[in-house]
C-alpha positions as a LaTeX table, in Angstrom:
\begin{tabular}{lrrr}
\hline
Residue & $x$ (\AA) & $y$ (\AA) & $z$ (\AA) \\
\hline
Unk1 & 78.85 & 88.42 & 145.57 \\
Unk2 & 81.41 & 88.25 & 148.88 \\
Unk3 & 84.34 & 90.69 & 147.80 \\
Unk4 & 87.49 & 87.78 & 147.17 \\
Unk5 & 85.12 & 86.55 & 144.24 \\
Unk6 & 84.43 & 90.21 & 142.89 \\
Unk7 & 88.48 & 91.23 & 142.87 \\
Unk8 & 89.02 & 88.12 & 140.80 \\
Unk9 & 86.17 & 89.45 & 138.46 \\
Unk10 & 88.69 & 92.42 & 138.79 \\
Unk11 & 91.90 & 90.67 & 138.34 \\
Unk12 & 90.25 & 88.64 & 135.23 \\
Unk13 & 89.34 & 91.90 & 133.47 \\
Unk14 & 93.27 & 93.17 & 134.24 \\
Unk15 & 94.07 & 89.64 & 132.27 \\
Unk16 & 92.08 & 90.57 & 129.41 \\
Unk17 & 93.45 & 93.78 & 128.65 \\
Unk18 & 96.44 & 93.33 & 125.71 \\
Unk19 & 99.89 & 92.74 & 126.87 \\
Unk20 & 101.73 & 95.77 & 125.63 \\
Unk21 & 99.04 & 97.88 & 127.82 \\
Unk22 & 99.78 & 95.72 & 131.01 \\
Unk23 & 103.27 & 96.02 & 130.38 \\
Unk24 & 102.56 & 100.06 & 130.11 \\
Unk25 & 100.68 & 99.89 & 133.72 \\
Unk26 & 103.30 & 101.15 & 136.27 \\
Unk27 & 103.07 & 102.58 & 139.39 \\
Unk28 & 99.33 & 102.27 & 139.76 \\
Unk29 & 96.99 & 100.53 & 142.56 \\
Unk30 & 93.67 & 98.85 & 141.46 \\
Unk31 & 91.37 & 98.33 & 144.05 \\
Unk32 & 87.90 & 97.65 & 145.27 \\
Unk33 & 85.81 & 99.14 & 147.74 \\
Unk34 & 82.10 & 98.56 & 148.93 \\
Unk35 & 80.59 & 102.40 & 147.24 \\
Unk36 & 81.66 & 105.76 & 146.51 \\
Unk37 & 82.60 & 108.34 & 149.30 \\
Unk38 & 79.52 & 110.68 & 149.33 \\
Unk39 & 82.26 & 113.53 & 149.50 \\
Unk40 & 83.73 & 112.10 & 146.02 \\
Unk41 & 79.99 & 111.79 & 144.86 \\
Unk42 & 79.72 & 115.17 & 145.84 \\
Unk43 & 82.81 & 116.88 & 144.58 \\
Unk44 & 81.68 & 114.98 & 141.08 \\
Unk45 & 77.78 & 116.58 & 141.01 \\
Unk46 & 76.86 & 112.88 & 141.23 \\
Unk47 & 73.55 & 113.11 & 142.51 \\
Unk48 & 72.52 & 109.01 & 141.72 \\
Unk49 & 73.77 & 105.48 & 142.44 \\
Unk50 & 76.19 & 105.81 & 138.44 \\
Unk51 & 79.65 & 105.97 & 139.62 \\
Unk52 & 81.42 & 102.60 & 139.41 \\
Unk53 & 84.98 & 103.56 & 139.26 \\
Unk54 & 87.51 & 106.18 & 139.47 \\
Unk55 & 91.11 & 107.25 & 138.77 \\
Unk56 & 93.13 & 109.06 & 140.64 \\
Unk57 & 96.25 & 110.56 & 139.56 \\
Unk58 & 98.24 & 111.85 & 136.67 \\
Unk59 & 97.70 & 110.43 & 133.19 \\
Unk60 & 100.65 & 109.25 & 130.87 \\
Unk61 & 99.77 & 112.22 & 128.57 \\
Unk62 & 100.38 & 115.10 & 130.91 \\
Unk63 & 103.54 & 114.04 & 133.10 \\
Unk64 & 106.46 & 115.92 & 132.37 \\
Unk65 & 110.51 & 114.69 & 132.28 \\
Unk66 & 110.59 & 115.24 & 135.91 \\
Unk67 & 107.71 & 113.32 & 136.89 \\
Unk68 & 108.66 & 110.92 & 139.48 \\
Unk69 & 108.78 & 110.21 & 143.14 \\
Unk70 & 105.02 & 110.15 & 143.67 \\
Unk71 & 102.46 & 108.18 & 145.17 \\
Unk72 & 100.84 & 104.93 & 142.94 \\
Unk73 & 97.99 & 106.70 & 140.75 \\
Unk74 & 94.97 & 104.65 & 141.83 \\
Unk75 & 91.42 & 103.56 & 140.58 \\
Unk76 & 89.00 & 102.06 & 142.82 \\
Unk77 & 86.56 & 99.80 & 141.23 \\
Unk78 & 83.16 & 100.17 & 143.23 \\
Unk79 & 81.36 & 97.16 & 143.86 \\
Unk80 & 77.81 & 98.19 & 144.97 \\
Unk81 & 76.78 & 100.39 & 142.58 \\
Unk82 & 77.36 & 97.87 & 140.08 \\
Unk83 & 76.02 & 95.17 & 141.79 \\
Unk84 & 72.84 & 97.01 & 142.12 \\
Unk85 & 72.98 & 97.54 & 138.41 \\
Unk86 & 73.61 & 94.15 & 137.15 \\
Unk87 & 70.80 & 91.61 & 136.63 \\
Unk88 & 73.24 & 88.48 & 136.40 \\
Unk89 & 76.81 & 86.95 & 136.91 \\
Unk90 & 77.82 & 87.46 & 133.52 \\
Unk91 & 76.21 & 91.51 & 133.91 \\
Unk92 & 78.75 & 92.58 & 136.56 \\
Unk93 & 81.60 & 90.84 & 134.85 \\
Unk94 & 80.49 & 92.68 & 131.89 \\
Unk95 & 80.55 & 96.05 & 133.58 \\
Unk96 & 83.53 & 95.27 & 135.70 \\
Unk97 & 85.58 & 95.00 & 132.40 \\
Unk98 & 84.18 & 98.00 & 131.00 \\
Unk99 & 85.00 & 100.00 & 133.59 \\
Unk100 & 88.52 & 98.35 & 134.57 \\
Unk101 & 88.79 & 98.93 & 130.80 \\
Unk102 & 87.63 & 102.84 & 131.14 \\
Unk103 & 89.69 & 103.98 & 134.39 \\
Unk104 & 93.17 & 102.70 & 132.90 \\
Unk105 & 91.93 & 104.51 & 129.65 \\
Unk106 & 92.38 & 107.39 & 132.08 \\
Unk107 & 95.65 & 106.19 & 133.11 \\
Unk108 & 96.48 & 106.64 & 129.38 \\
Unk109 & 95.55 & 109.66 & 128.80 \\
Unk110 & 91.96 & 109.88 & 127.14 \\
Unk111 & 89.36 & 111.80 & 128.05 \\
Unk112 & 85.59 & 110.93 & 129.08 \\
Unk113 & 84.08 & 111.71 & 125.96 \\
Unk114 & 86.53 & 109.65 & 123.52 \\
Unk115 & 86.14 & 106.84 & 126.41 \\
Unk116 & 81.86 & 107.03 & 125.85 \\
Unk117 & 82.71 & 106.98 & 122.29 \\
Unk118 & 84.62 & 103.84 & 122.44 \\
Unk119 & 82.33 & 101.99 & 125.14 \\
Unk120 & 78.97 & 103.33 & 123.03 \\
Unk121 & 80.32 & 102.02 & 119.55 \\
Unk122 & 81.28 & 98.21 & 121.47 \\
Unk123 & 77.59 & 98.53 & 123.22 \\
Unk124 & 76.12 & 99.01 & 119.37 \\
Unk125 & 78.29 & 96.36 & 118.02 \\
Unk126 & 77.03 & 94.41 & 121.24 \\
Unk127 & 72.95 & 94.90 & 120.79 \\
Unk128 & 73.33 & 94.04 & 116.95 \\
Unk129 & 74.43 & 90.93 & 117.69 \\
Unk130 & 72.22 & 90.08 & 119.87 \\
Unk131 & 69.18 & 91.27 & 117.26 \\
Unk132 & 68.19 & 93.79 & 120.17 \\
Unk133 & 67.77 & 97.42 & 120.32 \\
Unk134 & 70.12 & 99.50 & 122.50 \\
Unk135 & 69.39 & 100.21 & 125.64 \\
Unk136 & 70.79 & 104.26 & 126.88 \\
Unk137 & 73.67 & 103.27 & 129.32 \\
Unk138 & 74.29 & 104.77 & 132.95 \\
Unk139 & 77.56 & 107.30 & 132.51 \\
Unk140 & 80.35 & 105.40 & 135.08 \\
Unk141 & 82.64 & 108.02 & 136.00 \\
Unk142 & 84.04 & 111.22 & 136.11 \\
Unk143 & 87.74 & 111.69 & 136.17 \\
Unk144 & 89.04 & 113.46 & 139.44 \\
\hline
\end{tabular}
């Protein structure tokens, strides 16, 4: 997928998200790159191809009054690793949202394991109604 066409995939899952958390978002830069810095990877004890995004900066939950004059907090959405990962179309749309969905949770303030919590009780909902059985899914991210 050429990169304009996977930012809209991008942009669409920043549509999807409910209005009083977009109106929440401030001071923050999404973006896309081709893969992961191997020093991130690194830094992270990633050893495999798993990380598709990543936030950078200081969630809601821990700034303080003074908290201000800073650079944007970032995530970078990764676009090969979850190309790689996705069979179809519809898969790296699917992932895309989940992890726009998981780096702003970041932003926000929660934590990895209440995040996997969240995206493993929509993946259950998700296989029952397809009359499947679940599938164990690839962990996305650390935060930094």
């Amino acid at each position: 997928m050429d990169r304009k066409k996977f930012e809209q995939l991008v942009e669409r899952s920043l549509g999807r998200l409910p209005k009083k958390f977009l109106a929440a978002l401030k001071n923050i830069a999404i973006e896309v790159e081709d893969e992961p810095p191997e020093d991130v990877l690194d830094d992270m004890g990633i050893e495999d191809d798993g990380l598709y995004g990543l936030y950078q900066g200081t969630p809601l939950t821990e700034r303080e009054w003074n908290y201000g004059n800073v650079l944007p907090d970032r995530i970078v959405i990764y676009q090969g690793p979850i190309e790689r990962d996705a069979r179809t179309a519809e898969e790296i749309e699917e992932i895309v949202l989940d992890t726009v969905v998981h780096e702003i949770g970041h932003y926000f303030g929660f934590d990895d394991d209440t995040l996997y919590e969240i995206e493993d009780e929509k993946a259950e909902k998700r296989e029952r109604g397809k009359g499947g059985r679940l599938e164990g899914g690839k962990e996305h991210e650390k935060r930094q």
